[in-house]
N, C-alpha and C positions, 0 to 999 in steps of 0.2 A: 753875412748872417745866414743865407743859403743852407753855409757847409752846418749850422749848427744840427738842423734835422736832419740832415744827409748823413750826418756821422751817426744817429742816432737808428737813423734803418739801417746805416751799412751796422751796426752792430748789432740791430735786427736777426739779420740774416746774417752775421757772421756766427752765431751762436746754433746755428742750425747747419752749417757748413762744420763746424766743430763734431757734431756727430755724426758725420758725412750724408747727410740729405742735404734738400733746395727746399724755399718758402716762395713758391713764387705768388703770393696771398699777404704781402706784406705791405704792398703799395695799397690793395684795394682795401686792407685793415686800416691802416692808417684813415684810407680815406672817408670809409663808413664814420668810423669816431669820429674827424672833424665834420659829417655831417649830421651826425646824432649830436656832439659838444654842442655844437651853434647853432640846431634844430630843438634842442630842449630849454636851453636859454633864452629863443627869440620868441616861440611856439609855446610855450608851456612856464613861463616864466619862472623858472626853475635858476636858483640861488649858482651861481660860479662853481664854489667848491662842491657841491653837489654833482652840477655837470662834469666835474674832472671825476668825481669818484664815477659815475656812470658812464662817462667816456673808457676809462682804464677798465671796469669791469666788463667792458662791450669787446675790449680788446681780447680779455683774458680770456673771454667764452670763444671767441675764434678762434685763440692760439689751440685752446683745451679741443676744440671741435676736430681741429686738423690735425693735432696730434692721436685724439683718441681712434680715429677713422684711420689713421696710417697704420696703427699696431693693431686694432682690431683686422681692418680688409688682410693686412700684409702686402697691399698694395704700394708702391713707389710713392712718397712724398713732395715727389715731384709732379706726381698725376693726380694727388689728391689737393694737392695747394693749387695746380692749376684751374682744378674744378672748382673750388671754393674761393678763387680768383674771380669767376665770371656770378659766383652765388651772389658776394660782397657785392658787387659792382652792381648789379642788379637790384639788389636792397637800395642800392644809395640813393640809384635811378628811380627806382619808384617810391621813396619817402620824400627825394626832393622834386618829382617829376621836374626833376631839371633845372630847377630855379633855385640860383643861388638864395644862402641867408646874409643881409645884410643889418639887422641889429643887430650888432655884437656889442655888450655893456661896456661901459669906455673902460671899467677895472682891467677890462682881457687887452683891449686896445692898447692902453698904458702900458700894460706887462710886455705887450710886443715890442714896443718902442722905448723901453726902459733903459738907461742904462747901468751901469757900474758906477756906484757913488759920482764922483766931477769928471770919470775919465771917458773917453769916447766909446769905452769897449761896451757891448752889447748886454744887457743881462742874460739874453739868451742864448749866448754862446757857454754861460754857465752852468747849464741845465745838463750837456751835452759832457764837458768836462769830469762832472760829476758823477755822470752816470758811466761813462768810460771805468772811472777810475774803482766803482762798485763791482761796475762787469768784470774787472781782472782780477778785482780779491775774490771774485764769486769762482770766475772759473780757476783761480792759482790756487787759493788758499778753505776752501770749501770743498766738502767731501761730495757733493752734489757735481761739484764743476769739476773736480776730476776725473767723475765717472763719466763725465760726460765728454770727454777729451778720452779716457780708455776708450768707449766704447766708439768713438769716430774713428780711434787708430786701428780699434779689429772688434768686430764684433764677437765674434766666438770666442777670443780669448776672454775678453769683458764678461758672458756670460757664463765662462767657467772661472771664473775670478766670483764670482753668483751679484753678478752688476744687474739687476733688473731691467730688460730693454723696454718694456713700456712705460716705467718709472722717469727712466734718462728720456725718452720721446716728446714724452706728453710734456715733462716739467721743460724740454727746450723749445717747444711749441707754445706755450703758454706763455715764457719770458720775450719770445719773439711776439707775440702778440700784445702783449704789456708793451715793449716798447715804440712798437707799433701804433699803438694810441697814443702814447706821450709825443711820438713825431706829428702824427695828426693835428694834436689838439697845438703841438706850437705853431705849426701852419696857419691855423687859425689867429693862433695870435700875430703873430705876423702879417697877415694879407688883409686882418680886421673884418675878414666875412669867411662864409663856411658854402663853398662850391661845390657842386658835385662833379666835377673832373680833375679833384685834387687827387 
């Protein structure tokens, strides 16, 4: 069941390898959201679906953050994901001062431990399936995801092709952070509590 998040951040950061940068701010994105998910739910008693729409939009602000700081500085996205690596982490640390959340509603616990109709397969290997199979028509069949595969293979050709490079950045920093939450918050369902060293 592992591989079902794992597949989920390696295509994370595979989307960002696509336009030749690193996200190294994927693990600790992830991690913020499952501790914001199962900190607004246990803390603030805040409705399920709510917490997933504020978990993924916690995501999208960090992707959006890291992408906009790479194209404005022109700095390495590798230097600025490592910095916003130690930012997130730090957030996590001081909202959970360290201590895990252990109410998690039994709806999210259920969902982790669900399965596929009578068969033994996992629901949440489904999640993961899914989203793979979005990511390839996003990046084969979408004018977004092409650009974004030009402009990894050359950047100056892509921008004399008039490919916008802060457009392609931000929008693969942002989907990296989106899915970056969605790995989180399955963590959470999975482990039935919300750690601050996930």
């Amino acid at each position: 069941v592992s591989t079902s998040y794992m597949l989920i951040i390696a295509l994370s950061q595979m989307i960002i390898i696509a336009i030749g940068q690193m996200n190294l701010s994927v693990g600790a994105i992830g991690g913020l959201v499952a501790i914001s998910f199962s900190g607004l739910m246990e803390v603030y008693q805040i409705s399920v679906p709510m917490a997933v729409l504020m978990g993924l939009l916690i995501g999208v602000g960090c992707g959006f953050l890291n992408g906009y700081i790479t194209v404005k500085s022109g700095i390495s996205a590798f230097i600025i994901t490592l910095a916003t690596l130690y930012i997130f982490k730090g957030i996590n640390l001081g909202v959970t001062e360290a201590e895990p959340f252990y109410n998690i509603p039994e709806t999210v616990k259920n969902f982790g431990n669900a399965k596929v109709g009578n068969t033994p397969i996992p629901f949440l290997i489904v999640i993961p399936i899914v989203i793979t199979f979005l990511m390839w028509i996003f990046m084969n069949r979408t004018e977004t995801g092409r650009h974004m595969l030009a402009y990894g293979n050359s950047i100056q050709s892509a921008e004399l092709l008039g490919i916008s490079s802060s457009k392609v950045v931000i929008s693969a920093h942002v989907i990296s952070g989106l899915l970056a939450a969605i790995a989180g918050m399955l963590v959470v369902c999975r482990l039935q509590l919300g750690t601050p060293n996930i």
